[in-house]
C-alpha positions as CSV (number, residue, x, y, z in Angstrom):
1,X,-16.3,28.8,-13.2
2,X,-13.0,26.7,-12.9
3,X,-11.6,26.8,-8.7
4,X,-7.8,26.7,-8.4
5,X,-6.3,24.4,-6.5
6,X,-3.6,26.9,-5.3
7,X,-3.5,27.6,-1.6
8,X,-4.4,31.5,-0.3
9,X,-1.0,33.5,1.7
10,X,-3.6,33.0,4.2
11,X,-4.3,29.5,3.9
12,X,-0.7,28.7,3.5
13,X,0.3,30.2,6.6
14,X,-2.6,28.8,8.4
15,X,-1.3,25.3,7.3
16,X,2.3,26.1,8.6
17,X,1.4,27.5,11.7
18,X,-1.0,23.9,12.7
19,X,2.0,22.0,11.3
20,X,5.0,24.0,13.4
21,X,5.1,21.8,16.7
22,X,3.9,18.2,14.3
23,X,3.8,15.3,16.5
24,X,5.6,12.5,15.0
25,X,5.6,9.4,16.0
26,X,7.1,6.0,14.1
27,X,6.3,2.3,13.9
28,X,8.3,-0.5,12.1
29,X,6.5,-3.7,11.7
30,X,7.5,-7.2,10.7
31,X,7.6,-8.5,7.5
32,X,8.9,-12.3,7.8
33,X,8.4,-13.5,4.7
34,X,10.0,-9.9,3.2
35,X,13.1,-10.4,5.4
36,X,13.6,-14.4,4.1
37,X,13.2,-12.7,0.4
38,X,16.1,-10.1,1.1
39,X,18.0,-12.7,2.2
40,X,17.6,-14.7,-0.6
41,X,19.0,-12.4,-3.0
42,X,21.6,-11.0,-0.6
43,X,22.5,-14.6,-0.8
44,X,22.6,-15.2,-4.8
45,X,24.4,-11.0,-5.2
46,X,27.5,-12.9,-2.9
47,X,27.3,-15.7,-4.7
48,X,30.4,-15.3,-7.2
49,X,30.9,-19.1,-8.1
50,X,29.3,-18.0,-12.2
51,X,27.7,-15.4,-13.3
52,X,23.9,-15.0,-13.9
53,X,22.5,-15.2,-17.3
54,X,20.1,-12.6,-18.6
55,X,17.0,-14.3,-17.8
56,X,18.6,-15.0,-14.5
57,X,19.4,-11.1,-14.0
58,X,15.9,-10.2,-15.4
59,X,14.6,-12.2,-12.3
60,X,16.6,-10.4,-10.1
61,X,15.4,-6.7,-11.4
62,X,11.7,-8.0,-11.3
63,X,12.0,-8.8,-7.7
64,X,13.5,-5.6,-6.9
65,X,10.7,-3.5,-8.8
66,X,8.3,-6.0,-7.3
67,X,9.5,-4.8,-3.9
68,X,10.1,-1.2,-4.4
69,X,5.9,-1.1,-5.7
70,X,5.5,-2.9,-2.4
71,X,6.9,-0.1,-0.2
72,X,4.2,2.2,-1.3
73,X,1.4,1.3,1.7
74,X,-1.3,-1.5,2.0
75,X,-1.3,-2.5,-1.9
76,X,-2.6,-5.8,-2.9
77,X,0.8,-7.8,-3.1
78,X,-0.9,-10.2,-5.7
79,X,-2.3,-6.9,-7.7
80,X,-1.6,-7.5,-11.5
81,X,-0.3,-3.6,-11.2
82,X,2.8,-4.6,-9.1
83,X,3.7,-6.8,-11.4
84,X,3.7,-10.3,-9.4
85,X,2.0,-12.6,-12.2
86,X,4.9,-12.0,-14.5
87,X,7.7,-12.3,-11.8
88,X,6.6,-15.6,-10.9
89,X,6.4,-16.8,-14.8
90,X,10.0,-15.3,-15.1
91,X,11.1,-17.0,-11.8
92,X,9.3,-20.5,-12.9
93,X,11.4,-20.0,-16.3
94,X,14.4,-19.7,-14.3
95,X,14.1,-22.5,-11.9
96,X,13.9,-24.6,-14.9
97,X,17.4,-24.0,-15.9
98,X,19.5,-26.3,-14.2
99,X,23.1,-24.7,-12.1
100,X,24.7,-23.8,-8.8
101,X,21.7,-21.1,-8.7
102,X,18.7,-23.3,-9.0
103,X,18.1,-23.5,-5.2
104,X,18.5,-19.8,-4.6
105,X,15.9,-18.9,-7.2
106,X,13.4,-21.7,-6.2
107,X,13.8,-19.9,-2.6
108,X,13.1,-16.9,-3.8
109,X,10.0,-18.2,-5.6
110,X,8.8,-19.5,-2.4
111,X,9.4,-16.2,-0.7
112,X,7.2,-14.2,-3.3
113,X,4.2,-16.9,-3.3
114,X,4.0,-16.7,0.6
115,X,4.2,-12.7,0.1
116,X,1.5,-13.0,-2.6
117,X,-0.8,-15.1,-0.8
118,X,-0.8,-13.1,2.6
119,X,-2.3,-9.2,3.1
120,X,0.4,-6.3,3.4
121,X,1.9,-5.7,6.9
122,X,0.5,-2.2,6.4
123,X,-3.0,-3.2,6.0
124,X,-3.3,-5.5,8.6
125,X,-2.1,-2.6,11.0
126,X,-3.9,0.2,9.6
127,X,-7.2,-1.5,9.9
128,X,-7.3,-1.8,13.3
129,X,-5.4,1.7,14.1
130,X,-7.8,4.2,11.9
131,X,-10.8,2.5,13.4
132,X,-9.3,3.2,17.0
133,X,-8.4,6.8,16.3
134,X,-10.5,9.6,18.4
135,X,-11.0,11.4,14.5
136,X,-13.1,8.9,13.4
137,X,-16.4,10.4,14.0
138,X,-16.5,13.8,12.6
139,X,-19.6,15.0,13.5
140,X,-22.3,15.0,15.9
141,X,-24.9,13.1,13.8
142,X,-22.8,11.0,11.6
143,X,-19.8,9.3,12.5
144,X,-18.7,9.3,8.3
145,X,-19.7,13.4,7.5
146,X,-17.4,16.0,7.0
147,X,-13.5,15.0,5.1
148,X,-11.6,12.0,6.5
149,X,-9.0,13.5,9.2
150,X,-6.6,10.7,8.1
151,X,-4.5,10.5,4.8
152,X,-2.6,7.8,3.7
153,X,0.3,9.6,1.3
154,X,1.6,7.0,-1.4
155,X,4.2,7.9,-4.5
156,X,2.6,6.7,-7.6
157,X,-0.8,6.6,-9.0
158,X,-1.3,2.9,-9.6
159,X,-0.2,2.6,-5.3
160,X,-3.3,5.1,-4.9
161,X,-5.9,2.9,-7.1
162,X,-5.0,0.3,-5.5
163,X,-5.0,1.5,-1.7
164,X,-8.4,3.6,-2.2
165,X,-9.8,-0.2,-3.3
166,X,-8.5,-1.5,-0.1
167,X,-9.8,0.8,2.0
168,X,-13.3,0.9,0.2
169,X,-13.5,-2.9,0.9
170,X,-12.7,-2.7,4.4
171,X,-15.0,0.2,5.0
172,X,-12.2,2.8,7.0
173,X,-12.9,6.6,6.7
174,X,-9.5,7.2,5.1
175,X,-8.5,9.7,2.2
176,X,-5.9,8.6,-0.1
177,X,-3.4,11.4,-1.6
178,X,-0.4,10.7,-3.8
179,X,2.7,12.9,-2.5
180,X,2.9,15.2,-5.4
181,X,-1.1,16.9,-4.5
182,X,-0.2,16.9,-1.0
183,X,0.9,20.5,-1.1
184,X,-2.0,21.5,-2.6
185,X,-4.6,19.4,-0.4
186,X,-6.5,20.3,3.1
187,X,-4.8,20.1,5.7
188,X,-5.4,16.9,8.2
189,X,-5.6,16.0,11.5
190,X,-3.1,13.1,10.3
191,X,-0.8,11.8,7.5
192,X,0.3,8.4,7.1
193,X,3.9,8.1,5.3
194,X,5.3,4.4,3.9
195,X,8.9,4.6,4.8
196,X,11.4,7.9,5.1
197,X,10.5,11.3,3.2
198,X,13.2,10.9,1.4
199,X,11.7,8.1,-0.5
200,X,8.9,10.2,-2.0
201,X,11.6,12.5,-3.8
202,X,14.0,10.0,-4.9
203,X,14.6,8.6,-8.5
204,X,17.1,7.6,-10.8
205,X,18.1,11.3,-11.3
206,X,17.8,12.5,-8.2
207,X,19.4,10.8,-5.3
208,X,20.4,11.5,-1.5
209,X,21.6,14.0,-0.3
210,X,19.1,15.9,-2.6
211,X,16.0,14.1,-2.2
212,X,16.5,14.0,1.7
213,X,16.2,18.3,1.6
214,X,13.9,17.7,-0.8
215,X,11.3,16.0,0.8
216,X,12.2,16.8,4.9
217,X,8.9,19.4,5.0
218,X,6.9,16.8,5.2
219,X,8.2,16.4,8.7
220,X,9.2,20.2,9.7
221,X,6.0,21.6,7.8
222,X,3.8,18.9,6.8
223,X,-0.2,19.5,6.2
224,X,-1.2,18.0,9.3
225,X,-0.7,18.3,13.1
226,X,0.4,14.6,13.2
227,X,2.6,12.4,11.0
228,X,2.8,8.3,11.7
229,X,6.0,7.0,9.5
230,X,5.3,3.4,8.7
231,X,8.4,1.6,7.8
232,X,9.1,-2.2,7.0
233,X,11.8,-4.7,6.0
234,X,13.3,-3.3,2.4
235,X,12.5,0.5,3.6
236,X,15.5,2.5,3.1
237,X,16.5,4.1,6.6
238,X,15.2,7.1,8.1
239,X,18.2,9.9,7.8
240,X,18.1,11.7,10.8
241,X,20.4,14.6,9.8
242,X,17.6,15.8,7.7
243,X,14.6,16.5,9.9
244,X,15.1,19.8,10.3
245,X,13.7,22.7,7.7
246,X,18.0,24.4,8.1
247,X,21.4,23.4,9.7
248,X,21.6,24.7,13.2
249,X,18.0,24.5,13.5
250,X,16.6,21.9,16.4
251,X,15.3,18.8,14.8
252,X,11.6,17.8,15.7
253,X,11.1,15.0,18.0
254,X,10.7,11.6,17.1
255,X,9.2,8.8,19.3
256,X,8.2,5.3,18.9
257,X,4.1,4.4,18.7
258,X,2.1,4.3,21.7
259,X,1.5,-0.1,22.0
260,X,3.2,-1.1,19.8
261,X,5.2,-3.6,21.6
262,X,6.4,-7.1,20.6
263,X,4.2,-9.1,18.9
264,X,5.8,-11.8,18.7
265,X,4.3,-15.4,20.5
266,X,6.0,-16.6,24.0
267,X,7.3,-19.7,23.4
268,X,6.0,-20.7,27.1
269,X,6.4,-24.2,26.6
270,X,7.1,-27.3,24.7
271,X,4.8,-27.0,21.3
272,X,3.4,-30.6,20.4
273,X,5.6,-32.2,17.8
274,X,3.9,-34.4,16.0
275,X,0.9,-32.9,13.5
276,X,-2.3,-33.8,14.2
277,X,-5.9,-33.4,12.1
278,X,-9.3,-32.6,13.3
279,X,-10.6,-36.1,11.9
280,X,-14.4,-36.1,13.4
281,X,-17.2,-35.8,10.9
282,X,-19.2,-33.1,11.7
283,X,-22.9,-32.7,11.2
284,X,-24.1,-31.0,8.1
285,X,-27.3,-32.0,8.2
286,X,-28.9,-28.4,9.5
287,X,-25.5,-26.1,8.2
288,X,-26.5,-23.5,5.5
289,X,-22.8,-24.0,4.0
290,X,-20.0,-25.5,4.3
291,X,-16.3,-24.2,3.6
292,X,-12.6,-25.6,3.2
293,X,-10.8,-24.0,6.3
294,X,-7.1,-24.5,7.8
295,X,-7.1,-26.2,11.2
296,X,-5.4,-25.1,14.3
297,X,-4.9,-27.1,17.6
298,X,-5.5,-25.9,20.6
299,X,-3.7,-26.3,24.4
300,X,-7.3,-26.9,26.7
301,X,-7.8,-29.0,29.9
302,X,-8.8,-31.7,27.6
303,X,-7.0,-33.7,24.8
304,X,-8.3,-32.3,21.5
305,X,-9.5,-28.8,20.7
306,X,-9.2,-27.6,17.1
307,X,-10.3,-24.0,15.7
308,X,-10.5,-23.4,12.3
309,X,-10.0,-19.7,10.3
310,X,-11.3,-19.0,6.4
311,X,-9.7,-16.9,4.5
312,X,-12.6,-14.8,3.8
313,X,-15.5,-16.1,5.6
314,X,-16.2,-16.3,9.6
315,X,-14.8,-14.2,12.5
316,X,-11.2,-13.2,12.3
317,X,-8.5,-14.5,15.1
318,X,-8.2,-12.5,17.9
319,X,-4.5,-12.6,19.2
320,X,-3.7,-11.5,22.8
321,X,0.2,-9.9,22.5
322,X,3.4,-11.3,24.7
323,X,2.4,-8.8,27.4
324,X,-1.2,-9.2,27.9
325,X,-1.5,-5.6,27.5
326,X,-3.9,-4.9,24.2
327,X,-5.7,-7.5,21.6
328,X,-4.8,-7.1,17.7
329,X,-7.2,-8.4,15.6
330,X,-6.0,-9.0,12.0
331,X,-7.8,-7.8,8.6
332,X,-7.8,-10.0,7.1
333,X,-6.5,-13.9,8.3
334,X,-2.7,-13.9,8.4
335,X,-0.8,-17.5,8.9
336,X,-0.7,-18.0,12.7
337,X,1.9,-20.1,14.1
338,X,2.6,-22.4,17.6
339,X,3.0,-20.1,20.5
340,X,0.4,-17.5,19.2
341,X,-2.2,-17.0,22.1
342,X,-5.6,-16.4,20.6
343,X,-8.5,-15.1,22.8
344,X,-12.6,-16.8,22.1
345,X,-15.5,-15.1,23.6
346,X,-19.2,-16.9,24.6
347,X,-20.3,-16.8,21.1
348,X,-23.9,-16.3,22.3
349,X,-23.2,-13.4,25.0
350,X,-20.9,-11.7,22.2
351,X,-23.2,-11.7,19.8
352,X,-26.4,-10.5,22.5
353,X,-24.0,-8.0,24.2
354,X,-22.8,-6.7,20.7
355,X,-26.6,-6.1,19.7
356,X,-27.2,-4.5,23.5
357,X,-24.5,-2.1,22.6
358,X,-25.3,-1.2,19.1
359,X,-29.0,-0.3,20.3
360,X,-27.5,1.4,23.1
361,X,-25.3,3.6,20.5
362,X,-28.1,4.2,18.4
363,X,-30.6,5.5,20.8
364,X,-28.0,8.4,21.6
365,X,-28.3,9.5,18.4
366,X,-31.6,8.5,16.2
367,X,-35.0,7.1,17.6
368,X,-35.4,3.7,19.3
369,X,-38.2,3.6,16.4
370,X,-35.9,3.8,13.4
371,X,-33.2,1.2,15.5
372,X,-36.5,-1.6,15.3
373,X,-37.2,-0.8,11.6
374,X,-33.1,-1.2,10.5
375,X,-33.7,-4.6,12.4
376,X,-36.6,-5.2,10.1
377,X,-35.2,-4.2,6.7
378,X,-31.9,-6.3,7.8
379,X,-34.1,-9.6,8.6
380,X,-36.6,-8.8,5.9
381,X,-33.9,-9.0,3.2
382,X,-32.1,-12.4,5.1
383,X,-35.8,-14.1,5.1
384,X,-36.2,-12.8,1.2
385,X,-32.7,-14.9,0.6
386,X,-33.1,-17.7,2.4
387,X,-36.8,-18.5,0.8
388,X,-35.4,-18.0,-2.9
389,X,-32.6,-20.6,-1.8
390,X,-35.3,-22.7,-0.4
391,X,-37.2,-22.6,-3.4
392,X,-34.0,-22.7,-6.4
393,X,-31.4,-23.6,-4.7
394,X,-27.7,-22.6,-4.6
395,X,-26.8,-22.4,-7.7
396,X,-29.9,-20.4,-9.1
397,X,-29.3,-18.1,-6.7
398,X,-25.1,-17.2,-7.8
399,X,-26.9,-17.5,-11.1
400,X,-29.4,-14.3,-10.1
401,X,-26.6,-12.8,-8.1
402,X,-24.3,-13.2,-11.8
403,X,-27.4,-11.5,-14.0
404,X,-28.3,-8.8,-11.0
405,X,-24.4,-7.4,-12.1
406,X,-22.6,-9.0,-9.0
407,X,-18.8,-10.6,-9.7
408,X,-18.2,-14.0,-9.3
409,X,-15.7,-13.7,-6.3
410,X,-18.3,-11.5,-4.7
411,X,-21.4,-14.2,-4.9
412,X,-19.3,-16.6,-3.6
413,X,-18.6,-14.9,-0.5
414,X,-22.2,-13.0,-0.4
415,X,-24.3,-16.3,-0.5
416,X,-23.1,-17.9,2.3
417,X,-22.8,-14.4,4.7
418,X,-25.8,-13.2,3.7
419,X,-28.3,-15.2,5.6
420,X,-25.9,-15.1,8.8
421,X,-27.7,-13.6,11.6
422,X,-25.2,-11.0,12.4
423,X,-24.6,-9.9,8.4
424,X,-25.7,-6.6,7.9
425,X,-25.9,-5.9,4.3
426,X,-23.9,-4.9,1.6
427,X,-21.8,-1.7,1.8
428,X,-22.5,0.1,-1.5
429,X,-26.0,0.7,-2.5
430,X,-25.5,-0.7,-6.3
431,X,-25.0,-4.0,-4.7
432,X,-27.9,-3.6,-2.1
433,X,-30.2,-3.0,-4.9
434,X,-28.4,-5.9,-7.3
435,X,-29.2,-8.2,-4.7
436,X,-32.6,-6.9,-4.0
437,X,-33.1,-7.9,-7.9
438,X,-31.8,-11.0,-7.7
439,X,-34.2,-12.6,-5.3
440,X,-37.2,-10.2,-6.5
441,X,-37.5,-8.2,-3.4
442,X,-38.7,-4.2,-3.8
443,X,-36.8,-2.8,-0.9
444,X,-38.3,0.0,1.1
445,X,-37.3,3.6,0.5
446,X,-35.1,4.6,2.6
447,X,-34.0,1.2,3.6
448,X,-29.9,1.1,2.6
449,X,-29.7,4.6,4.4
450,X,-31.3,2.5,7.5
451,X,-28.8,-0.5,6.8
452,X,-25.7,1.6,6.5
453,X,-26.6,3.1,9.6
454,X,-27.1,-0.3,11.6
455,X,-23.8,-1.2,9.7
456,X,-22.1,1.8,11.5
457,X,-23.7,1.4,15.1
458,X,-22.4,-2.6,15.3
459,X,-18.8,-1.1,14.2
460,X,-19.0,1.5,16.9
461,X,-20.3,-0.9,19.6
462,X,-17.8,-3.9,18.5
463,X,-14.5,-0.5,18.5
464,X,-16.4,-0.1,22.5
465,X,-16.6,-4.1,22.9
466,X,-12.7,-4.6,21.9
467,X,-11.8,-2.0,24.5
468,X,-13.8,-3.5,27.0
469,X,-12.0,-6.6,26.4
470,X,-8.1,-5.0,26.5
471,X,-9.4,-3.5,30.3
472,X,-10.4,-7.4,31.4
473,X,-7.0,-8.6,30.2
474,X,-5.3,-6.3,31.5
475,X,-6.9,-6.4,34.7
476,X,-6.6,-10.2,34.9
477,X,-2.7,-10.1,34.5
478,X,-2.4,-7.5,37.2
479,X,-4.1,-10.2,39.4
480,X,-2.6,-12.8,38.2
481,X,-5.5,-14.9,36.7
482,X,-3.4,-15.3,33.2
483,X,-0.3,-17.3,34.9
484,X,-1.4,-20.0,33.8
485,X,-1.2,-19.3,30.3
486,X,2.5,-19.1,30.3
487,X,2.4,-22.2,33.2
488,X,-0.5,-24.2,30.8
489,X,-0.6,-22.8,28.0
490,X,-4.2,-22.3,28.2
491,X,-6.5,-20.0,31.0
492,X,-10.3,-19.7,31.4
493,X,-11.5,-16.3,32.7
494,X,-15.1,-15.2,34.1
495,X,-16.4,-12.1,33.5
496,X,-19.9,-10.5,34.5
497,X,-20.1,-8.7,31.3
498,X,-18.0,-10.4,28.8
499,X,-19.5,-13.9,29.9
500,X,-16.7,-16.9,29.1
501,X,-13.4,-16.1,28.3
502,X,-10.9,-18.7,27.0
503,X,-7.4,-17.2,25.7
504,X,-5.7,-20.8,24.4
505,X,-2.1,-21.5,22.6
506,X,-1.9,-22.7,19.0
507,X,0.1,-25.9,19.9
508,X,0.1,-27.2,16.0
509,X,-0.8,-26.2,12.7
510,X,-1.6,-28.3,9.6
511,X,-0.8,-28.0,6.5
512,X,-4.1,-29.9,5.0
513,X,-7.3,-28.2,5.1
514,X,-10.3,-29.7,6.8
515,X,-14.6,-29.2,5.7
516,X,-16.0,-26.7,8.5
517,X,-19.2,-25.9,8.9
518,X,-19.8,-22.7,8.5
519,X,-21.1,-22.0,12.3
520,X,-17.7,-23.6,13.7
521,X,-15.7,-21.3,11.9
522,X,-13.5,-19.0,14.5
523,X,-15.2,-21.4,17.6
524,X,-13.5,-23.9,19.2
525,X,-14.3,-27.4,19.0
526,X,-13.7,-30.8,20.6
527,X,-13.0,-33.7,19.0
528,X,-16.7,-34.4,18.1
529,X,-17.0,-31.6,16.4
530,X,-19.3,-30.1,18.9
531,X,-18.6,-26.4,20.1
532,X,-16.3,-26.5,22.9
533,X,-17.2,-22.5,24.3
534,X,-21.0,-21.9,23.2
């Protein structure tokens, strides 16, 4: 028998009644490389020296659809569904035809490669916030039963493929609904909106004032007790004479996001002028891999530290905000610039305090005999790898990995995590098992559920870790042990716990690439190459 979707009287009013008194709070976050696009065609709309041709104005209405897919949440930028491909062929076209225009368009071809090449603001913020929410375990024996109690609401259908991807590959408990099934969905503890209601409703028939009654329940009566409005550069404004359900009636209150301050570097000091590489050869003699990373320099009390970031592979940078007051540690890696502080950790008394505290989650909740036996499928499947590559080699192995029904782009970033030491193993089961094939190992029954568990406890202990950290810092700026970050640029803190911390200024970035050992990545190093914090 067919259910309906259709709500009960019952249900309905239920849903009202949790929703009366919503809490709504508001964020906006920076764009850079968004606001330098608007500009540019702000720029070329005044400029009124000739008029554009038609391959000139179909460049212009691209970009503009190209931005207006980009206001619907944490969508790949690059994603062939938005379009971006094509608007750079168009743009190249353009750039090609010589007049007063030429250097307008090539800026705005610059604008959208930098935008294409970087994660959306929304993802970088929303992977880090949903993990810190209170909802995220939803039951006493598994932090990932029960329905997600967060919803990200996005316009279109090709917005919701895309987001649902994003937030299977980074692993948040998240439900994705498109605004026209909210109605008719459960109700949640949160919803996540990309810019003012009014957006949702509006399109080239139906315009404000209309869409802004149109769509204002989903902050007087929305399905949730809680609604976060997400905004960023090219979001239309919110209207705030349409937040109440009728005229006369009080509108609901609105208030900023707890932290979220500026995030913006303190330019503390004078940054070093003139670039500098890491030129020292390191030793790849014992390294399972090696990778082509960027290269930062580093403010220390000696001449020469470097740290290096991968855009897929290796820790991510952990950046300490202007006011000391809460780490924010980026999805994926973002372009950092001089004046960003970034925090490093004893690598070894991080990694034994991170398995101390996954244990220590695990024995609240399963057996201390099933925590041992995760830690033998883990290592059992790393030894399995690491013997086939032994054996074949590198290039058998992405060869196996190819016939076993893993992508390409996945191999090449499976291959060298794999046999890391803290690596898990693969999220879904499909490419457990291809793997498994590949190198001719018959997992255990029951093992992935094991693994997926393990996976879970390390991302549980590292949310407990990060918060641990955000208490030090702020408890070494109260007593003053991080003045001479904005004095040095650089400070060195001791903790019992924590071990070695080192929070250091990006004095320089280059723009060539450098060979990195895969252990160094994230670490800072001297000039040797040797790791300067072990």
């Amino acid at each position: 028998m067919q259910t309906s979707n259709k709500k009960t009287l019952d249900e309905a009013i239920d849903a009202f009644q949790n929703s009366a008194n919503a809490r709504i709070e508001t964020a906006t976050l920076q764009w850079p490389e968004m606001t330098a696009l608007l500009k540019q065609i702000g720029l070329l709309s005044r400029d009124e020296t000739s008029s554009l041709s038609i391959k000139e104005e179909l460049c212009i209405s691209a970009t503009k659809s190209w931005i207006f897919k980009l206001w619907d949440g944490p969508v790949v930028t690059s994603d062939e569904r938005t379009g971006y491909e094509q608007l750079v062929e168009w743009l190249e076209e353009a750039i090609q035809v010589n007049g007063a225009k030429t250097t307008h368009f090539e800026q705005i071809l610059q604008c959208v490669l930098a935008i294409g090449r970087l994660p959306h603001p929304a993802a970088l913020f929303l992977e880090d916030w949903i993990t810190t929410q209170d909802v995220l375990e939803c039951s006493e024996n598994s932090p990932r039963a029960g329905e997600p109690a967060i919803a990200l609401i996005c316009k279109m259908t090709n917005s919701k493929d895309s987001i649902q991807q994003w937030v299977a590959s980074e692993n948040l408990f998240a439900s994705v609904e498109t605004y026209s099934r909210l109605r008719r969905s459960s109700a949640f503890e949160t919803i996540v909106l990309f810019g003012p209601p009014n957006r949702y409703e509006s399109s080239r028939w139906v315009g404000s004032p209309d869409s802004d009654f149109k769509a204002q329940w989903l902050l007087t009566a929305p399905p949730a007790t809680k609604v976060v409005l997400l905004s960023w550069p090219s979001h239309p404004r919110l209207n705030l004479d349409f937040v109440g359900p009728w005229q006369g009636f009080e509108a609901p209150k609105i208030s900023p996001m707890d932290d979220m301050g500026d995030v913006s570097p303190l330019p503390a000091f004078e940054f070093i002028e003139k670039p500098r590489e890491h030129l020292s050869a390191f030793d790849f003699a014992n390294e399972i891999d090696a990778v082509s990373a960027r290269q930062y320099e580093l403010l220390g009390d000696e001449d020469g530290l470097w740290v290096f970031f991968d855009d897929n592979l290796g820790p991510r940078p952990r950046i300490l905000r202007s006011d000391f007051s809460q780490t924010f540690t980026p999805a994926t890696k973002q372009e950092l610039k001089p004046g960003t502080h970034l925090v490093f950790r004893s690598h070894e008394v991080e990694r034994q305090h991170l398995l101390n505290a996954s244990e220590l989650w695990w024995s609240e909740k399963y057996s201390e005999h099933s925590f041992t036996k995760a830690e033998e499928f883990k290592n059992a499947l790393k030894q399995k790898v690491q013997t086939f590559l032994d054996l074949n080699g590198l290039d058998e192995l992405k060869r196996r990995f190819g016939i076993a029904g893993l992508s390409k782009e996945y191999s090449i970033q499976l291959h060298s995590r794999i046999v890391a030491p803290d690596y898990v193993a693969p999220l879904s089961s499909e490419n457990y098992e291809a793997v498994c094939r590949a190198v001719d190992y018959r997992a255990p029954t029951g093992s992935f559920n094991l693994l997926s568990k393990l996976r879970t406890a390390r991302q549980q202990a590292g949310l407990g870790m990060v918060q641990e950290l955000i208490f030090k810092l702020q408890a070494a700026a109260e007593a003053g042990e991080l003045d001479e970050l904005t004095e040095l640029g650089f400070a060195k803190i001791h903790d019992d716990v924590l071990g070695e911390l080192f929070i250091s200024t990006i004095a320089h970035l280059s723009a060539e690439k450098a060979l990195v050992p895969l252990s160094k990545l994230g670490r800072p190093v001297d000039k040797g190459g040797s790791l300067w914090l072990k």
